[in-house]
C-alpha positions, -999 to 999 in steps of 0.1 A, spaced: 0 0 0 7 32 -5 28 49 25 64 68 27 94 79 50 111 109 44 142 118 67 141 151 80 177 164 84 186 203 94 221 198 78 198 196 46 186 230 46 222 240 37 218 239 2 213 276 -14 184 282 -41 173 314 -52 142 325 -42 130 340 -73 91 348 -70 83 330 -41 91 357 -17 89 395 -22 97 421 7 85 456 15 107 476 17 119 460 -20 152 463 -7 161 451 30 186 471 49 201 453 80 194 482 103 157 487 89 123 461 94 108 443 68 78 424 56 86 388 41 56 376 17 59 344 8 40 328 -22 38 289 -13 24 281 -45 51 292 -63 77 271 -47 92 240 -63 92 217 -30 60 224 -7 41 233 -30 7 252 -24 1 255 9 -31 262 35 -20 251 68 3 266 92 41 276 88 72 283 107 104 298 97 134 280 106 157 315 94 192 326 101 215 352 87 247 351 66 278 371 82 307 385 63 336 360 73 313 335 88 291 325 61 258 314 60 229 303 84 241 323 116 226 332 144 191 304 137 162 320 154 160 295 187 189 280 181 207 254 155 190 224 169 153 240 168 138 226 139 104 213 147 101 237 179 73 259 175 75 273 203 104 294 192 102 292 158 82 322 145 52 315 128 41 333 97 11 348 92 -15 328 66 -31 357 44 -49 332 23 -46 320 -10 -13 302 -3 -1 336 6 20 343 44 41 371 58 66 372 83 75 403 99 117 412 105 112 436 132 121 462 151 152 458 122 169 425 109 201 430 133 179 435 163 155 406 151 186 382 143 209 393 170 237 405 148 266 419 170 278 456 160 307 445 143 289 422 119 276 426 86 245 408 74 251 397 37 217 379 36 186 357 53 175 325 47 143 308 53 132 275 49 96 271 59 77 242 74 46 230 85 34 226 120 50 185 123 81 196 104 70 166 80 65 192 47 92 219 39 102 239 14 143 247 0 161 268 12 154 307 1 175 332 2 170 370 2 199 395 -1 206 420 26 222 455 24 238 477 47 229 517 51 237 539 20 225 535 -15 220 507 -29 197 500 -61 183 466 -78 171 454 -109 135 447 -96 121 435 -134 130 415 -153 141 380 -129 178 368 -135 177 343 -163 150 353 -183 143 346 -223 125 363 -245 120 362 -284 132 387 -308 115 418 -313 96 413 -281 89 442 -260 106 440 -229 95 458 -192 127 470 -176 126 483 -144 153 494 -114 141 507 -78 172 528 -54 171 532 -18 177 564 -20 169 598 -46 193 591 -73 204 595 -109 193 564 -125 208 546 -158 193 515 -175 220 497 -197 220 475 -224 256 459 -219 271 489 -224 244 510 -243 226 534 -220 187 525 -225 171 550 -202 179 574 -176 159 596 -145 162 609 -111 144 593 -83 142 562 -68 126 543 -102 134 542 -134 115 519 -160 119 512 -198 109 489 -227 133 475 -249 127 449 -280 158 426 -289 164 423 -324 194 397 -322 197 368 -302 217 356 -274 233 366 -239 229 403 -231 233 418 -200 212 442 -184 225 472 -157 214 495 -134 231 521 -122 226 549 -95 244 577 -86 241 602 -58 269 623 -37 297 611 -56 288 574 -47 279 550 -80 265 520 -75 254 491 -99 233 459 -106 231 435 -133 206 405 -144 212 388 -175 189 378 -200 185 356 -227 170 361 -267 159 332 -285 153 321 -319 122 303 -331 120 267 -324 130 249 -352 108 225 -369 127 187 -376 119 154 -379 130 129 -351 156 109 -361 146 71 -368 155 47 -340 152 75 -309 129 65 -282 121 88 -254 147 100 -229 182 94 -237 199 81 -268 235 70 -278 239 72 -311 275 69 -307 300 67 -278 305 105 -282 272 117 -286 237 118 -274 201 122 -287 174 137 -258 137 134 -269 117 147 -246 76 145 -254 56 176 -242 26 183 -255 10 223 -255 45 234 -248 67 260 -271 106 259 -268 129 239 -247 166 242 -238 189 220 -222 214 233 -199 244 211 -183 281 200 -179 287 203 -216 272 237 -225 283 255 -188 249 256 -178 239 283 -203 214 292 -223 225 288 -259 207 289 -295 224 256 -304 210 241 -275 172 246 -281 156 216 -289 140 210 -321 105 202 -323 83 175 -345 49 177 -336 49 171 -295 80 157 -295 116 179 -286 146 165 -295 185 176 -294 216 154 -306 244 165 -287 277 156 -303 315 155 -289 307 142 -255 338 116 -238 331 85 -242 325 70 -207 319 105 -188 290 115 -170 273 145 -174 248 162 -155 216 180 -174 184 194 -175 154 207 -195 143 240 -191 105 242 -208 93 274 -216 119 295 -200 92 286 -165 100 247 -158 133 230 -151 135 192 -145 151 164 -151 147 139 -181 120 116 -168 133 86 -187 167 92 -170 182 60 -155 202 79 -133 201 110 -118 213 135 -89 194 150 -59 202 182 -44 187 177 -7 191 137 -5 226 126 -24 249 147 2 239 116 25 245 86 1 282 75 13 311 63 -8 306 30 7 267 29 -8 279 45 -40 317 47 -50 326 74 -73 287 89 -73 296 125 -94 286 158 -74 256 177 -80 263 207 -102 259 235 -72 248 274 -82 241 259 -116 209 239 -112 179 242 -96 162 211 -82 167 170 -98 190 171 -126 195 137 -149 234 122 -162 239 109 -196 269 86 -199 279 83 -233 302 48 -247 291 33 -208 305 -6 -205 278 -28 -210 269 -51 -180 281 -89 -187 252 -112 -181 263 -148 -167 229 -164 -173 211 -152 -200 184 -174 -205 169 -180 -169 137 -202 -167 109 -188 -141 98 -215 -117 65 -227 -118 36 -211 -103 25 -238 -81 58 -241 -66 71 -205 -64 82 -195 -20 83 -160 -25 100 -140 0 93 -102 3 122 -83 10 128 -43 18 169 -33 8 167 -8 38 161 -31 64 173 -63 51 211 -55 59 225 -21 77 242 -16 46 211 -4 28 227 -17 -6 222 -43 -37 256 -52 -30 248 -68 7 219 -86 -1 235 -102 -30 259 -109 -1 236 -129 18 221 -149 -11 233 -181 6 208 -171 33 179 -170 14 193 -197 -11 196 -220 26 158 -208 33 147 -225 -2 130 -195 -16 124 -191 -53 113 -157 -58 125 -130 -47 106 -101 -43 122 -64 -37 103 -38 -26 102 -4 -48 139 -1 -62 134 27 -86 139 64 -80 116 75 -51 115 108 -33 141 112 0 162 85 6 147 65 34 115 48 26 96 19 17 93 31 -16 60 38 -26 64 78 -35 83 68 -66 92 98 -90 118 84 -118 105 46 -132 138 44 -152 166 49 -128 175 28 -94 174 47 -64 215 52 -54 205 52 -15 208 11 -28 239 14 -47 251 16 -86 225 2 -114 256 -28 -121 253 -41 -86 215 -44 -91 222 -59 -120 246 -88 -105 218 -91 -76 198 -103 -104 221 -123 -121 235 -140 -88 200 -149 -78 195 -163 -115 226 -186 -109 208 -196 -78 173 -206 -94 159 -175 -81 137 -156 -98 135 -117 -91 105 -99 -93 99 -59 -85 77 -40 -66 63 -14 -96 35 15 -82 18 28 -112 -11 39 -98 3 76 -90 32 98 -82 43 123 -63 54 161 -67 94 153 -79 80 133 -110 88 152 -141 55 138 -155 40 161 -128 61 189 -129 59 196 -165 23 205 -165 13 223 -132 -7 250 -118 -4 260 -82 4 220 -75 -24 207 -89 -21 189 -124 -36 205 -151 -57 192 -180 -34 193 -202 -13 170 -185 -11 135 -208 -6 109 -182 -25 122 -149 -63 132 -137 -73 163 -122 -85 142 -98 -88 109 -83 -114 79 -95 -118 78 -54 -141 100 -34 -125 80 -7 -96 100 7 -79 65 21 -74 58 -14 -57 86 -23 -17 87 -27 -1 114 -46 -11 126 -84 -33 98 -96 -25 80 -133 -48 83 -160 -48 42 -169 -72 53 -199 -49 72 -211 -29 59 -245 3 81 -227 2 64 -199 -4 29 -214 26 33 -234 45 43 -206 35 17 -189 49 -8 -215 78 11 -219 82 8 -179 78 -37 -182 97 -37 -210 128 -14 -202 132 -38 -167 131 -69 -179 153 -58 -211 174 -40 -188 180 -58 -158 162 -94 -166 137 -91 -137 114 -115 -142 83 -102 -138 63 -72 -113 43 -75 -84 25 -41 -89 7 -20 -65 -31 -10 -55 -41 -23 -90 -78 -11 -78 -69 22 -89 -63 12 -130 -93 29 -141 -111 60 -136 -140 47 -130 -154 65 -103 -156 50 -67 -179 71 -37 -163 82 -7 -181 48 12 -162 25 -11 -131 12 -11 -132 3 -47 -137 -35 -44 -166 -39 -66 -165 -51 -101 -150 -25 -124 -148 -36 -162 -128 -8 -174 -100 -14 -148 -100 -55 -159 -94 -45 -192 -65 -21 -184 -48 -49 -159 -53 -74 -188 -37 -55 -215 -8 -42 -191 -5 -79 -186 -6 -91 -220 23 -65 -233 44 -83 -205 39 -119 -217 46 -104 -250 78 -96 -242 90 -127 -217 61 -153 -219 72 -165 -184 72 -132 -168 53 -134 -134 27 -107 -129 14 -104 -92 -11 -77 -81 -18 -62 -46 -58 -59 -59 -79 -69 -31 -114 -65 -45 -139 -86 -45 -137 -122 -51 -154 -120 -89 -130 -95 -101 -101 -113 -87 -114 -147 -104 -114 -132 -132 -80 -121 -131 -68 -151 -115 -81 -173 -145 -63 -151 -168 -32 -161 -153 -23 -133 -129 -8 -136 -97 -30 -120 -71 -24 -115 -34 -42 -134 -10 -40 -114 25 -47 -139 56 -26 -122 83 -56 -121 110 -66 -156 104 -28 -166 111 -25 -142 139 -51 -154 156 -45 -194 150 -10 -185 163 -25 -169 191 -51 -201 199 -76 -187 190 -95 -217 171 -129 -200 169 -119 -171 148 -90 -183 127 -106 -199 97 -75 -205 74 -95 -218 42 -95 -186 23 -59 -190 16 -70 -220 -7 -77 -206 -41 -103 -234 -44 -122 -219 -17 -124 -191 -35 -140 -206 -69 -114 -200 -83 -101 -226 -115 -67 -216 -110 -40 -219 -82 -27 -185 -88 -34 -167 -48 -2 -159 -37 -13 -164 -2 6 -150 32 6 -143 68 26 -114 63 35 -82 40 54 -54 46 20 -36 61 12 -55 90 24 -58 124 45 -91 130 27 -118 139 51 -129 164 46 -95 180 7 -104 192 16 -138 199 39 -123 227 16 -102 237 -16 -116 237 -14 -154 230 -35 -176 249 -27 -193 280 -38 -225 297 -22 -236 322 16 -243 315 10 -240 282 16 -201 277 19 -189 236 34 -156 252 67 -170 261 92 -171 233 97 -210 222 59 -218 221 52 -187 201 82 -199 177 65 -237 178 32 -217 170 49 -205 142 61 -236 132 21 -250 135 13 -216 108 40 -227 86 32 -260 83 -2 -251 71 8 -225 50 35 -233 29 29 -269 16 -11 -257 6 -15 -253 -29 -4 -222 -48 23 -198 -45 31 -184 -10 53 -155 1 71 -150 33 75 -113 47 112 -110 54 127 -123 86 92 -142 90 115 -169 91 130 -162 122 98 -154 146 108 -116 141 91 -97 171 99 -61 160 69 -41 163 58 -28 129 52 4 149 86 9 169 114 29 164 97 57 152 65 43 133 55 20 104 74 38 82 108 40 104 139 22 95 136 -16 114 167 -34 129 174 -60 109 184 -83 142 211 -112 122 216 -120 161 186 -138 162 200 -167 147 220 -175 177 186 -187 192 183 -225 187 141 -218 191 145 -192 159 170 -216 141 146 -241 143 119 -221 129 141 -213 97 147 -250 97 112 -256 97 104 -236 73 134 -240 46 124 -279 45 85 -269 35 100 -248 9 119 -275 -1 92 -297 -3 69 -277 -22 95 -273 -50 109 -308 -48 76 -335 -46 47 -332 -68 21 -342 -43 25 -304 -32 14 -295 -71 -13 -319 -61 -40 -333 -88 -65 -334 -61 -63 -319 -19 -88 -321 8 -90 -298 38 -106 -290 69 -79 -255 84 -107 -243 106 -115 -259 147 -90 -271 170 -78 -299 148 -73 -289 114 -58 -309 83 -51 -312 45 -43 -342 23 -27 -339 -14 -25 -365 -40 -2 -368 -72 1 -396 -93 -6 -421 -67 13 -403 -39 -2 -392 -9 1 -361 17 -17 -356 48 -9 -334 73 -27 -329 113 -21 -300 136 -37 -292 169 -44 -254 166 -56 -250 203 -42 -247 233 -51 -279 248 -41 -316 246 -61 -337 224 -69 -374 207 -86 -368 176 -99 -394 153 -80 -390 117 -87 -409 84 -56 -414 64 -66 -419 28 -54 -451 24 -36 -480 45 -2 -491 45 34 -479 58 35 -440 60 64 -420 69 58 -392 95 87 -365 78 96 -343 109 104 -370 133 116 -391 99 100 -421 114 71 -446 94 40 -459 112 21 -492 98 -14 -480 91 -40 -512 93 -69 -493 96 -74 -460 79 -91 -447 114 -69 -438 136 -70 -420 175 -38 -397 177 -29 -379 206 -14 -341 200 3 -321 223 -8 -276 223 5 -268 192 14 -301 177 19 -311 142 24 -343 120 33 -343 83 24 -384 69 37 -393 30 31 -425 14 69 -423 0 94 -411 21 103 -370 19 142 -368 25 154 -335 41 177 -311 26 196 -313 63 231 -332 62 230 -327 99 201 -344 114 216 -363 143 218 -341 168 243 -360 191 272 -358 163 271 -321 176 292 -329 206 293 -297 217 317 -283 249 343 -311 243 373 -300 266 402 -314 238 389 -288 209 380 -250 215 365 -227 188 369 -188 199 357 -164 197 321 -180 193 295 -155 176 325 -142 158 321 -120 127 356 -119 112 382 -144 123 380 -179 142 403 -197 161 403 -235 169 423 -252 190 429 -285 200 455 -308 218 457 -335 185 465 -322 151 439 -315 125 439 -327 93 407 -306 71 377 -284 78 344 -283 67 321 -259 71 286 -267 66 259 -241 67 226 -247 90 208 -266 61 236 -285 50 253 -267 21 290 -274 24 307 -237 24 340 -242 30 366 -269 32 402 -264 48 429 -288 47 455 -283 69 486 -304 79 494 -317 114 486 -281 130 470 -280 166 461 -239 159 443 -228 130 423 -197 120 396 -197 93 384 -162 81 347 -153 80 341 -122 73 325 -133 41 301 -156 57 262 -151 58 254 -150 92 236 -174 107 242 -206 124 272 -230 114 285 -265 122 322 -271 120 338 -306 113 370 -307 125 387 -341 111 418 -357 135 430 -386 120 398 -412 114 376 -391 141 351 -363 134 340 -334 156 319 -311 147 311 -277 167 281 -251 162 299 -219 153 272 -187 150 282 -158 125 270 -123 132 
């Protein structure tokens, strides 16, 4: 669903931007030792945005020799505090003042040898959670001073247009106007104002001038002329965004419908506006090729549309942040180029002309099949502290020991601030660098691939948010206008829980080719194997009252969702499409039987089974069948990234009987076990919410809210109760994927009431599994489906069954998993008394370790082998006749380990635990 995080960090408000025609003052030019009235005009400013609510000024002053943001009204640590923060006053319309009184010293406490160069203001709302740049307004000392008040720095105009010229002194004056050098007008008083019309193009430069009692002083805009746009066809091949014709050279197209001229401005052209840098137009489209570039540089750019709007390219796949990059380390991203400061104004997009291709090592990866896909849900900024592609590639052998197929990452593209879960996306083309370079996505991908894991992405096409070029290029007062081609006015949903951001127009033939263009460029790109795509209930525009949450049947948004889906099987046949829909069950048939993934949410069900509660934990609608559904395509789970942990209500409010208490650690991790086992092995694809696996009892809520960065607690796996949860859980997976009885032919089940069970058949083969879901002891009469020798798999014993009836006495909690053919585990290690742990001859230290081990022993060793928890052999050491030995590592998952240590003909093996 749809929620974000944005980190709010004082040491952001650093970065400079000129304040242009958001804020005005009276008097027009500010004198230190004078008062003066700051208007500010929300609605013109590129980061809040309009604004209605109440704002606060967190303001300082620049000093001569000190620099900037001095003496912060309350203090440099008071952002937030609104008790000493002053508070503007709200004159409607978007529209506040803040009065700089009795004079800006007094009101800044400038000491009498200091000279105020300037103020800056960034202003926020009442939670500190919305905040514009930082604005700056210049300051002057007594004496005269005068200022170009018309026209702005930086503005173009056409030839022979009439031009308003205008210059306003402090004090009574003789007043020039200039033309580069070419007086244009001249007075006495404190204005002077002039037209002019251009008849040339290109860079002029515009002064005032004022002089009174022999003092003269001057200031300068500069300006810019422009030709005509000129009309040319777009060169064959060029797709949107950027092109590489060569390895020196690159081709922008850039579609804006209703617009009139665009230039680009960046590291090759010095940020200027230039005649030879005006894109050309055909029809909607812009386009520019620019030529002698260095092959393998980066360059930084932008697009500035009608002389009004800058932004980035929004097919940029990479691209630089002004307020959020300064915090990406060189650890995260090595060699990440700077933002071009004083040059640009807000995102600005990098070309990178004759780039080294990425070298794929599987090329042709095969998508498991649905009925056997274990997807596990993953979120890069929790997952590791690292926050990076590169660390969960790192700890593949985790997930590869856990048996997962699928792995799922949470939004990875370009989304507003750097801390999130992703769902406030703004560039669809380019990987967010708070998770590293594109190339170590791309060996993420390809390492999983080697593994047998597929990899899909979390994709939220539904809307975006205010740093979205497709927003930004066609705005008025922050709401999108109608000629915008890819978003409504407003939302399909009268329902303001439904509501995220600027809402896509899905009927729109922009936005459906931007959409394919979206599928297509990620799995072309960086071979992802398919999307699990977000609220898909809001793919139409069909429109949905303020009492509905948009569940019922909607046959324009089925169409949309099946065509999206269609151009993806186009392109990779295989390609796994999973929606977060969650409408009503005859629109989700419907999709389902068209072969789309859909998720099937049963978190309270599980919760409350966990918890013991057998009355209110029905656990059949996670059975596609139950659902009428004809095929097995629910993608069902106890978890997501939106609910609280089940472990967490378990611990606090599982059910007690006696001894047996689900609130204490190891019976909440064996309830766990219990969920498991009737999830996993059930028809259909299931997903696992990350660290699921190891009972994690983190509070969705803690550590600042739902949104708020989670420990990722690697520690837990020093617990043997955890451990044997992952255990549990890794062999189901392995099951599903291994046996066909869990792609069964035909199941039974009964998952509701204290006893609950489920039998599969395949080809002759048999499942049946039994489970006591209450919190009491019980004999319950079973009926196995046929008689014979079955093997119970857990215990990895067989029972004789004479008579299909049978009385079987389970324990609180309690579960049995019978096959007609014996399962094998993936375990090596099964017999837990080769772990002879504690023996005084052989001593492994430190133990957790997280670099370096030592082991020691009285007899020499011979070889080491490592073995991870599930049996993978990781390492082997050979060694000759040494009694001390240290094994590195460092580059070790963590997680639980069992050391053999060979002596001659006799084995001991050791639990070692990685952090």
């Amino acid at each position: 669903m749809k929620y974000f995080w944005f980190s709010v960090l004082i040491v952001a408000l650093l970065i400079p931007f000129f304040a242009g025609g958001q804020i005005t003052t009276d008097p027009k030019i500010p004198v230190a030792g004078e008062k003066v009235t700051i208007t500010f005009d929300s609605s013109k400013e590129t980061r809040l945005g309009y604004f209605t609510g109440d704002l606060y000024a967190h303001t300082g002053v620049g000093i001569e020799g000190k620099g900037d943001w001095q003496n912060v009204v309350g203090g440099a640590n008071s952002w937030g505090k609104n008790d000493v923060q002053p508070k503007l006053t709200n004159k409607g319309d978007g529209i506040y003042e803040l009065e700089i009184a009795p004079d800006i010293n007094t009101f800044y406490s400038v000491g009498d040898a200091e000279k105020v160069i300037n103020m800056s203001f960034v202003f926020r709302s009442a939670d500190a959670t919305e905040q514009t740049s930082n604005l700056s307004v210049t300051v002057y000392q007594e004496g005269l001073v005068v200022e170009i008040t018309e026209p702005v720095s930086n503005s173009i105009f056409m030839k022979n247009q009439s031009v308003s010229i205008s210059a306003h002194a402090s004090a009574e004056a003789d007043l020039k106007l200039y033309l580069n050098e070419t007086v244009l007008a001249q007075t006495t008083g404190q204005t002077i104002t002039t037209t002019h019309s251009f008849s040339e193009s290109g860079n002029y430069l515009l002064i005032a001038e004022a002089g009174a009692n022999d003092e003269i002083q001057r200031d300068s805009v500069s300006v810019f002329v422009r030709e005509e746009a000129v009309e040319a066809t777009l060169p064959e091949n060029c797709r949107k965004g950027i092109n590489y014709p060569t390895d020196t050279s690159a081709t922008l197209v850039l579609f804006a419908p209703y617009k009139e001229f665009v230039f680009v401005t960046g590291d090759f052209n010095n940020w200027e506006l230039q005649n030879e840098y005006q894109m050309k137009k055909d029809g909607d489209y812009f386009w520019l090729e620019i030529p002698d570039l260095e092959k393998g540089k980066e360059y930084a750019f932008q697009y500035l549309i009608d002389g009004e709007i800058r932004v980035a390219d929004p097919y940029s796949e990479k691209i630089l942040d002004p307020w959020n990059d300064q915090y990406i380390n060189s650890e995260t991203y090595p060699g990440l180029i700077s933002y071009p400061e004083n040059k640009a104004e807000g995102i600005v997009s990098v070309l990178h002309p004759g780039q080294d291709e990425y070298q794929w090592q599987v090329a042709d990866f095969q998508v498991p099949e649905k009925q056997k896909l274990v997807i596990y849900e993953l979120l890069i900024r929790d997952f590791t502290e690292q926050h990076t592609f590169k660390a969960v590639r790192e700890k593949l052998d985790y997930l590869e020991d856990l048996n997962i197929n699928v792995l799922e990452l949470m939004p990875v593209n370009e989304f507003e601030g750097n801390s999130s879960w992703g769902y406030n996306p703004s560039f669809y083309f380019a990987p967010d660098k708070y998770y590293g370079p594109k190339n170590e996505l791309k060996k993420l991908v390809d390492e999983c691939h080697k593994r047998g894991i597929a990899v899909v992405i979390d994709m939220v096409l539904n809307h975006s948010y205010g740093q979205s070029p497709f927003v930004q290029m066609y705005m008025d007062n922050w709401t999108v206008t109608e000629e915008n081609p890819w978003y409504n006015v407003e939302s399909n949903f009268a329902n303001e829980n439904l509501r995220w951001g600027y809402d896509f127009n899905h009927e729109a033939d922009a936005v459906k080719e931007l959409v394919d263009s979206i599928n297509s460029f990620w799995m072309t790109e960086y071979k992802v194997d398919g999307f699990r795509f977000d609220f898909t209930k809001g793919f139409s525009n069909t429109p949905f009252p303020s009492s509905s949450w948009g569940s019922e049947y909607d046959a324009a948004r089925i169409a949309n969702l099946k065509r999206m889906a269609g151009e993806i099987w186009n392109r990779k046949h295989d390609a796994l499409v999973i929606f977060e829909h969650l409408s009503d069950n005859p629109e989700e048939k419907e999709l389902a039987d068209f072969g789309i993934l859909l998720w099937g949410i049963m978190h309270d069900s599980y919760r409350d089974a966990g918890r013991g509660n057998t009355g209110a934990s029905d656990l059949s609608w996670g059975v596609y069948d139950s659902r009428n559904w004809d095929e097995p395509n629910l993608v069902t789970y106890a978890e997501s990234h939106d609910e609280e942990r089940i472990m967490v209500d378990l611990l606090k409010s599982g059910f007690i009987e006696g001894d047996y208490n689900v609130r204490q650690l190891p019976t909440a991790l064996n309830r766990m076990e219990l969920n498991s086992v009737f999830m996993l092995p059930l028809p259909g694809p299931k997903m696992i919410w990350q660290f699921g696996e190891r009972g994690y009892d983190v509070s969705i809520n803690d550590f600042g809210g739902r949104l708020s960065e989670k420990p990722s607690r690697w520690e837990y796996l020093g617990d043997e109760n955890r451990t044997d949860l992952f255990r549990v859980m890794a062999q189901l997976n392995y099951l599903k994927q291994t046996y066909e009885e869990f792609s069964p032919e035909n199941f039974e089940y009964n998952l509701n009431g204290q006893l609950r069970w489920y039998r599969l058949t395949s080809n002759g083969n048999h499942v049946f599994a039994v489970g006591n879901f209450g919190i009491q002891a019980t004999t319950a009469t079973i009926t196995f489906p046929e008689t014979g020798e079955w093997f119970e798999f857990f215990s990895q014993t067989s029972v004789d069954v004479e008579n299909a009836t049978q009385n079987l006495a389970l324990q609180p909690g309690e579960y049995k998993l019978y096959s007609t053919r014996k399962l094998l585990k993936t375990d090596v290690i099964t017999d837990t008394e080769e772990v002879k742990l504690g023996q005084k001859h052989l001593k492994i230290f430190p133990n957790p370790a997280n670099s370096e081990v030592t082991i020691v022993s009285e007899k020499p060793f011979s070889q080491f082998e490592i073995y991870s928890l599930t049996g993978k052999l990781v390492q082997q050491v050979n060694v000759a006749n040494k009694n001390r030995v240290k094994i590195a590592v460092d580059n070790f998952t963590p997680g639980v380990y069992f050391i053999h240590a060979f002596q001659n003909d006799t084995r001991i093996t050791e639990k070692l635990i990685v952090f």
